[in-house]
N, C-alpha and C positions, 0 to 999 in steps of 0.2 A: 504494500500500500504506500502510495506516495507521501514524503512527508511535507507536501510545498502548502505554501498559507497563501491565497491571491486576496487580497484588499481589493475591492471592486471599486470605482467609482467615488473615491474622494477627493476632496480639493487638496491634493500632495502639497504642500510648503516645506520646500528643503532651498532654505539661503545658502549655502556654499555650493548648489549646482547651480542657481539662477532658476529652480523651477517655482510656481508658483501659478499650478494649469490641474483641471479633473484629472484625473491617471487612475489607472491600477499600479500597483505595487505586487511582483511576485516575491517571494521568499522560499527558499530552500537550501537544505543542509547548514541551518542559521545564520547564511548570510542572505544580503540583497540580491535578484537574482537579478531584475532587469524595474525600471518604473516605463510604464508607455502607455499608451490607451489600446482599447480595445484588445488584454491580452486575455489569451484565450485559456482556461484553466486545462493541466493536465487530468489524466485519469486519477482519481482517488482525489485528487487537492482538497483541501478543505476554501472553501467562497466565502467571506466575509463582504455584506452590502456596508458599504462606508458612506451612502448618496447623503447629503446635507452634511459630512463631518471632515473636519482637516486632519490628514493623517500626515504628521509631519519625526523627522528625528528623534528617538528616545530622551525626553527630560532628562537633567541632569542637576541635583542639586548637590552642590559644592559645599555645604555648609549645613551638617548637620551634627547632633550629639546619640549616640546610639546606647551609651551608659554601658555594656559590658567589656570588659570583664569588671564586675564589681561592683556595679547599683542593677541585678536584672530584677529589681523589685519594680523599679521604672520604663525598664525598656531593656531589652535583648537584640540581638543582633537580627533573630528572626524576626518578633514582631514590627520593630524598626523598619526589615525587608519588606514586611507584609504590608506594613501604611504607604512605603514608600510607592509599593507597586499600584496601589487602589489611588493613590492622591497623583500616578502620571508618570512617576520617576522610573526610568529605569536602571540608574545608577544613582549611588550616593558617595559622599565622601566622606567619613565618621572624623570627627574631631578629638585629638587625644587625650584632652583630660578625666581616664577613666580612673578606675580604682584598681590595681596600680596604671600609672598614667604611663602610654604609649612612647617611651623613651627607650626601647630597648629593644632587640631583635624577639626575646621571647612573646614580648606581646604582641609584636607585629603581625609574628608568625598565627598565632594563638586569634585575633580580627581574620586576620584570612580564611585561617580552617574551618571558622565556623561560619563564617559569608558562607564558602564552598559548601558547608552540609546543610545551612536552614536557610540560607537569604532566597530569596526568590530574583531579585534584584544584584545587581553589580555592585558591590560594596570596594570603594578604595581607604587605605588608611592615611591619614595625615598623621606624619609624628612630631615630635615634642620640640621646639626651639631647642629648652632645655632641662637638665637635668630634673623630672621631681617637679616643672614647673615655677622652680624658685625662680627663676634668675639670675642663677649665678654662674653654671658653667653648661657650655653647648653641649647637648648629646652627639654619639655618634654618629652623626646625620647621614654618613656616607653608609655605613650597613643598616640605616632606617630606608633610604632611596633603593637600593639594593634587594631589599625584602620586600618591596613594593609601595612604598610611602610617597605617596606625588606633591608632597608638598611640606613644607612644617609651619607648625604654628604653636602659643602657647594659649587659644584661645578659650577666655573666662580669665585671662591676665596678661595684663602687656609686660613685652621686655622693656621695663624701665632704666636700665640700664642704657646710654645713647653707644657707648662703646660693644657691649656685647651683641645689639642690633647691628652695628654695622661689619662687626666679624660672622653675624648669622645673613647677613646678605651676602658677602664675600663667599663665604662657603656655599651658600645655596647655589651662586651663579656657575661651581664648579659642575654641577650636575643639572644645570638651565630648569629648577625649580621655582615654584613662586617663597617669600615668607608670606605668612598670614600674619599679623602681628594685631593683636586685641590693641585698639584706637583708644586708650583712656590713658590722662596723668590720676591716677590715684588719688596721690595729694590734691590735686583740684576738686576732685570728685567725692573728696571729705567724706566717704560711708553716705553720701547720698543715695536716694533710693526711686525717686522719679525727678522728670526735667527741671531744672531750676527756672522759675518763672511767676507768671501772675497764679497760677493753676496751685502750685507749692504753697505757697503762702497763703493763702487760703484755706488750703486743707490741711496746714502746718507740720506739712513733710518736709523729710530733709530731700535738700535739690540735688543737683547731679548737673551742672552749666556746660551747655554745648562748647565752651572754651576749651573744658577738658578733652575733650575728644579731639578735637581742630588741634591743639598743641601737639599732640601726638603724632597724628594727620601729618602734619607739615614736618616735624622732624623727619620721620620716616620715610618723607619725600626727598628730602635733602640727602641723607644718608646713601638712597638709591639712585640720586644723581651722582652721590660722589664714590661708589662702589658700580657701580654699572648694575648692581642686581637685580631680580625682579618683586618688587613688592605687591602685596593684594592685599586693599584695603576692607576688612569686613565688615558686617552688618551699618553700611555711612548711613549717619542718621540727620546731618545739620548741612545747612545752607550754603557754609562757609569751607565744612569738606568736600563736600561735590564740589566747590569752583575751585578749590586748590587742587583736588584732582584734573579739574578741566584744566586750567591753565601747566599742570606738569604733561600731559598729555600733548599739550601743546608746544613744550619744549623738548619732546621725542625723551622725557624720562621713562622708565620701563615700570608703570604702575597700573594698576588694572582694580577696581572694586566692584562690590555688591551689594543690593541692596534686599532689605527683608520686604515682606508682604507688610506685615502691621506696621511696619515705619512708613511705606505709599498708603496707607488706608486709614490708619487712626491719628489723632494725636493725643498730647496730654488730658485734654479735656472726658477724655473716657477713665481716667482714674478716679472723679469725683466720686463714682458710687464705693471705691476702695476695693474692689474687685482686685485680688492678686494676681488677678489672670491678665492684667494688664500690666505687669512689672516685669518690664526685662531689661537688658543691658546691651546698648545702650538704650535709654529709656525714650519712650512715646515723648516725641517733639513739641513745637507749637505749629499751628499751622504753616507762619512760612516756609518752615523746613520742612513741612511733607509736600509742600509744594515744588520747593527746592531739588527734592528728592524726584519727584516726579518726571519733572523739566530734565533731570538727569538720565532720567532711563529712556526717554524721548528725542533725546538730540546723541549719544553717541557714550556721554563722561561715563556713566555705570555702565557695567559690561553685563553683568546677570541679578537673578534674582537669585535667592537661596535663603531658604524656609529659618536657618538656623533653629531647628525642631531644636528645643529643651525640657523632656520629659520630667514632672516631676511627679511623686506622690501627694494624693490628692490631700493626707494631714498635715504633708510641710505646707500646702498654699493654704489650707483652713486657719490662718492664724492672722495675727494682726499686720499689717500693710508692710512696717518695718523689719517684721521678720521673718517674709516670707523670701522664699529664694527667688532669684531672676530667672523669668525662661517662662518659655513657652511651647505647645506642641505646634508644627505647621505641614506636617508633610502631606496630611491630608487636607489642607484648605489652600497652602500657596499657590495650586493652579487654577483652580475654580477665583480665588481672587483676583489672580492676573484676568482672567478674562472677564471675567466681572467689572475692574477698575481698570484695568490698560485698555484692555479691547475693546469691551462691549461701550465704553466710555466713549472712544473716536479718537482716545490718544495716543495708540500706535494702532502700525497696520501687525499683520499676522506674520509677516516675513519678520519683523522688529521681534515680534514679541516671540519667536522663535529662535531670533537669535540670544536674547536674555535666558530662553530657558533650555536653552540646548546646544547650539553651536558655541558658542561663547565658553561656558564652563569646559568643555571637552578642549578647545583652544590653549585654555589658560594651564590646565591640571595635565595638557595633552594626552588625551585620554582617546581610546577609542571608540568611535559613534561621533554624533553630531551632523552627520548627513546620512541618506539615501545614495550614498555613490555605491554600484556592482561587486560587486565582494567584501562593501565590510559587515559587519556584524548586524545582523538584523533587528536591533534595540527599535522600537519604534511605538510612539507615545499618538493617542488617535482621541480628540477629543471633540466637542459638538456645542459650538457656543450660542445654539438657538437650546438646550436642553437648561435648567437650572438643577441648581444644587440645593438641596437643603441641608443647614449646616448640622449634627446631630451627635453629638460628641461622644451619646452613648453605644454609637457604630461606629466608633473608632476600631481601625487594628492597632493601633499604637497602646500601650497598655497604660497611660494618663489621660488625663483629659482637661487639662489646664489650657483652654484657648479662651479668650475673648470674642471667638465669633459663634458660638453656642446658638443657635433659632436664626440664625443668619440666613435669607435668601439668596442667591445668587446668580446673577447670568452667566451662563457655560459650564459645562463639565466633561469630567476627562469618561469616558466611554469603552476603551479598549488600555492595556499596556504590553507590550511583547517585549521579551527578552529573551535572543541569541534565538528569536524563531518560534518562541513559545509563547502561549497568550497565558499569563502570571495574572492579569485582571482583565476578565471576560464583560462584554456588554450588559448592563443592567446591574452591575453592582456597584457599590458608592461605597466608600469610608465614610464619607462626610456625607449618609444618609441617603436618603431616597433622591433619585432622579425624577423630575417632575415632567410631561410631558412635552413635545415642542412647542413653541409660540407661532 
């Protein structure tokens, strides 16, 4: 029996072929086989109708916390898999600070084998700046890249140190990885706990001032100017880092960022009710800045989106505002958001908003996927932005349910996810809750 998959009849969007026309899409032996119209299925294939839905490059979010080894009270690497694959992803990138924290070939190893036996999904590791996450001395980065680590980072803590940033760009560039470097001065950042602002003061919480981030921001711009490295800035939440990014971009420095869904969608003003589900790091903006933010992902400065999923147990967020921890789940809402808020809004077209969530990430992490080119891997994310989503926390696969967007409607959802050829979330099933008819 044949193993080939034909997509029938979807509007194909793959930006690195130039396509962006109805096609069919074959698939066999887990690669691409051909995109063309009218291809005619073999014997046995299985037919997938795709009419009204974009089948475009497998999602890829760069930016995620998957918790094991060592919080799977919150999340495991399978369930992780499992949200990823329902909320569009078909790869992710775990970020290192687990329990013990991804500084060392054992755990490297130890993320992969278990991607390999339960992930449904592509799972890459990011490892540790350094050691322990302190800041004080660089892990082995060359046998972290070697074990398959695309990237390092010490994210949940900046290298505050200016000097050992800029011997972690040096070393990175030896093996043309990115750093990730968590964007906060600490000391600025006083134990704040949402944006410092009119919103703060009011609800007499301690702030968190967009300066803190922007100081950081700009140092580690300078540093990658004066190292040649490549930096990538995460979760950019203020005004002031997207145009420092723009303007380094513009002086050909080698810097690239991301942006989350709740920093283009909410601001500060969604923490009045004290909901911990609105606390993360960096924290909900003022409006300028999700504006700011927006304008970024629309003209070129931010390269992708990336959920920064932070699972937490539902008793650490049950507590008072100041003591709950930062983070949030996203894996299953940041597409349905994008299309919801980029797309279905009129503020990017669909080639844009594919490049944010797919070609971009696989660029930066050099990963492979990110197109529909003939033999590569058949990851490929198919979603239907006349469909809504209803947001439903309690259908989560992720094993938390710490979001802010709980009873949310939405315009668009993700429909199909295939990985290496396999359909891993089948039409008609949602994370994020029931599917509602077309409009």
């Amino acid at each position: 029996m044949s193993d080939a998959l034909l997509l029938k009849g979807g509007r194909v969007v793959d930006p690195l072929n130039g396509i962006d026309d109805r096609c069919d899409v074959l698939i066999a032996a887990g690669r691409i086989d051909r995109v063309d119209r009218g291809i005619r299925p073999e014997p046995g294939a299985r037919v997938v109708d795709c009419d009204g839905q974009v089948v475009a490059p497998g999602f890829i979010d760069m930016h995620v916390h998957l918790r094991e080894p060592g919080r799977e009270d919150k999340e495991t690497i399978e369930t992780g898999g499992q949200a990823a694959a329902a909320g569009g992803f078909t790869a992710v990138a775990c970020m290192p600070n687990t329990q013990p924290v991804n500084d060392d070939q054992s755990v490297t190893e130890f993320i992969t084998a278990q991607a390999r036996r339960s992930s449904p999904v592509r799972v890459y590791p990011i490892g540790a700046i350094t050691k322990g996450l302190k800041g004080e001395e660089l892990s082995e980065i060359g046998d972290l890249v070697r074990l398959g680590c695309v990237a390092i980072s010490d994210d949940g803590m900046p290298v505050s140190s200016g000097f050992l940033m800029r011997k972690a760009l040096e070393y990175a560039r030896m093996f043309d990885i990115p750093v990730v470097n968590h964007a906060q001065d600490l000391h600025l950042s006083n134990d704040g706990v949402m944006n410092e602002g009119f919103v703060s003061t009011v609800l007499g919480l301690r702030g968190i001032h967009a300066v803190s981030e922007e100081t950081m921001v700009h140092r580690d711009i300078l540093l990658a100017e004066l190292t040649c490295g490549r930096l990538h800035v995460p979760h950019i939440s203020t005004a002031n880092s997207v145009d420092l990014v723009r303007q380094a971009k513009r002086r050909g420095i080698r810097v690239t960022c991301e942006a989350a869904p709740h920093h283009f969608t909410l601001t500060d003003e969604a923490v009045r009710g004290y909901d911990t589900s609105t606390k993360m790091n960096p924290p909900l903006r003022a409006a300028a800045d999700r504006e700011a933010v927006l304008a970024g992902l629309a003209d070129g400065t931010i390269d992708a989106v990336a959920s920064d999923h932070a699972p937490h147990c539902a008793e650490e967020k049950d507590v008072e505002y100041d003591r709950a921890p930062f983070g949030i789940v996203g894996l299953e809402t940041s597409v349905a958001l994008g299309l919801d808020r980029l797309l279905a809004s009129g503020l990017l077209d669909l080639t844009r908003f594919v490049q944010l969530y797919s070609c971009n990430a696989a660029r930066i992490l050099k990963l492979p996927g990110g197109s529909l080119s003939p033999g590569a891997p058949a990851d490929v994310t198919v979603v239907c932005p006349g469909l809504e989503t209803h947001v439903k926390p309690s259908s989560f696969r992720s094993r938390s349910r710490n979001t802010p967007f709980g009873g949310w409607t939405l315009k668009g959802a993700v429909t199909m996810t295939i990985v290496n050829g396999e359909i891993v979330h089948p039409a008609g099933e949602r994370a994020a809750g029931e599917v509602a008819g077309q409009r």
